[in-house]
C-alpha positions, -999 to 999 in steps of 0.1 A, spaced: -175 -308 869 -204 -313 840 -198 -333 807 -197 -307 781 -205 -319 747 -185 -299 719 -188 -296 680 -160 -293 663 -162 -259 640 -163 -275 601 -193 -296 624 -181 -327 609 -177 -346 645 -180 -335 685 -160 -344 714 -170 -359 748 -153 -339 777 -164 -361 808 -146 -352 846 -139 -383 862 -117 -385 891 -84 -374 904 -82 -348 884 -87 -369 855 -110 -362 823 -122 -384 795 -119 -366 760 -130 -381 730 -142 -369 692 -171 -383 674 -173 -385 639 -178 -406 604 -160 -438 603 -151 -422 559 -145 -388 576 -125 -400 606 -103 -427 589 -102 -427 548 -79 -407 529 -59 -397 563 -26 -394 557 -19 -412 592 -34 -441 608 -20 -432 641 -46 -425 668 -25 -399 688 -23 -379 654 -60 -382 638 -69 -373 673 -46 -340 677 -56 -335 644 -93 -331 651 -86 -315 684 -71 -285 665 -106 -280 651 -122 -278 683 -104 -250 701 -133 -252 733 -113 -286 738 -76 -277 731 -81 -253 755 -91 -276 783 -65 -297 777 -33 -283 763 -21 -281 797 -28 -319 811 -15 -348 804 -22 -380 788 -35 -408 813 -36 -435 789 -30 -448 758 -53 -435 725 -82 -460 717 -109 -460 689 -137 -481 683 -161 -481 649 -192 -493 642 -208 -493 676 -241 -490 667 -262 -521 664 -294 -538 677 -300 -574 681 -329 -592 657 -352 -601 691 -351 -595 727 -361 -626 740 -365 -662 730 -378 -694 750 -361 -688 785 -341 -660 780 -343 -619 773 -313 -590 763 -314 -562 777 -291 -531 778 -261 -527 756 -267 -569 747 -299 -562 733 -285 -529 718 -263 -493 719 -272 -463 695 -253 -439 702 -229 -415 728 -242 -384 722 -272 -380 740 -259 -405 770 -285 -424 765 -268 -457 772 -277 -461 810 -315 -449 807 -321 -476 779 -299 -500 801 -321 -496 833 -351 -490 812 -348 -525 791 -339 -544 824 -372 -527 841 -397 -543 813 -378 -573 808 -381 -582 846 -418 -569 848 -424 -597 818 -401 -623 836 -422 -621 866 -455 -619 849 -443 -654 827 -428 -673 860 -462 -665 880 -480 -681 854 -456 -710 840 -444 -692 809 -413 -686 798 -418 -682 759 -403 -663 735 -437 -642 731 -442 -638 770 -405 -624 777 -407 -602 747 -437 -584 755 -420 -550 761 -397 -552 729 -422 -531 705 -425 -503 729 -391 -500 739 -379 -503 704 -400 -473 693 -386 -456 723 -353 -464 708 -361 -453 677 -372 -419 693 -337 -412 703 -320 -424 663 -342 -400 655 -327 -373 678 -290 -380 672 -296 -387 635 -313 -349 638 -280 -338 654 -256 -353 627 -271 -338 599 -268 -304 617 -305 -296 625 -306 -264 647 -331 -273 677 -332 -240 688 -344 -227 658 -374 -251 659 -387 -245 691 -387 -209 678 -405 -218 650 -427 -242 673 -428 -228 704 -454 -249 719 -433 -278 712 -407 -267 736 -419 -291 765 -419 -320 741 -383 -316 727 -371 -311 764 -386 -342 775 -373 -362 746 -339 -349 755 -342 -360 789 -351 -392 779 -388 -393 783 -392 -412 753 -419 -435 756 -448 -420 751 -468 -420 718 -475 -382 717 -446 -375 710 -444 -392 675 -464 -359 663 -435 -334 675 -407 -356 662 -428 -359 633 -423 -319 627 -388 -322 635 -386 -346 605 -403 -320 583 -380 -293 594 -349 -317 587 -362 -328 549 -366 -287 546 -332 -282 563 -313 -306 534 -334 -293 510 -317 -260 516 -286 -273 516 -287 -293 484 -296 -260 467 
């Protein structure tokens, strides 16, 4: 089956519903470390977990009737980048150079897409006898604004900005939010359309403020 992605309905956090094998499915909710964990009268896992599942009931649905495969796991802050991608002899790629964020999978694209630059500028330095910081790191400013193309997707996301409703509004820009999605995100051009969608956002919590 597909991975369904699934907001809970106060939209305070999603889960991940991910088919795996042997009739086995990965389900897991996504949410604020204040909202998830503070002023919970339970710190048990299993509990904060039924807990959120009641508020999703696309996902108590699939999975009132299975049962549990493993034991309940969380992790917290697991967003963070590293201060360089390369120094004299060495590069980080993938989830050692960096990991934004589940929602958008984009973990494997940024993996295989880090790893791709970092051995085009490997080869490039051991042709021509360099292995320098600056010569392994010659792809980090792109694929960092590529990165930074996708925070600005999932940080969209969290604060509840309606993508449907801006390609309405900007029709043209249909093509571009797709692509983004998809993970097409290096390439300049784009930096105009996300560049509406950061307009639409400060209007969006503008409304809500008021």
């Amino acid at each position: 089956g597909a991975t369904i992605v699934l907001q809970n309905q106060d939209k305070t956090g999603w889960f991940w519903y991910i088919p795996l094998h042997d009739n086995i499915v990965s389900v897991g909710v996504v949410a604020g470390y204040e909202y998830l964990f503070k002023n919970r009268d339970t710190k048990d896992f299993e509990k904060l977990y039924r807990e959120e599942v009641a508020k999703c009931p696309a996902v108590k649905q699939r999975i009132e009737i299975g049962k549990r495969a493993d034991i309940y796991r969380a992790a917290k802050e697991y967003s963070y980048r590293s201060t360089r991608a390369a120094g004299n002899g060495w590069v980080l790629v993938g989830d050692a150079f960096g990991f934004l964020d589940p929602l958008y999978s984009s973990g494997v694209l940024l993996a295989l897409k880090s790893g791709e630059l970092a051995a085009d500028a490997v080869c490039e330095g051991l042709a021509k006898g360099d292995t320098s910081a600056a010569q392994l790191g010659t792809w980090e400013a792109d694929y960092v604004r590529g990165m930074d193309r996708m925070r600005s997707l999932v940080c969209a996301y969290y604060s509840g900005f309606n993508f449907g409703r801006f390609v309405a509004a900007h029709p043209h820009r249909k093509g571009d939010i797709t692509d983004l999605l998809i993970g097409d995100l290096f390439r300049p051009e784009l930096d105009e359309t996300l560049g509406l969608v950061e307009e639409a956002l400060k209007l969006h919590e503008s409304a809500k403020g008021n």
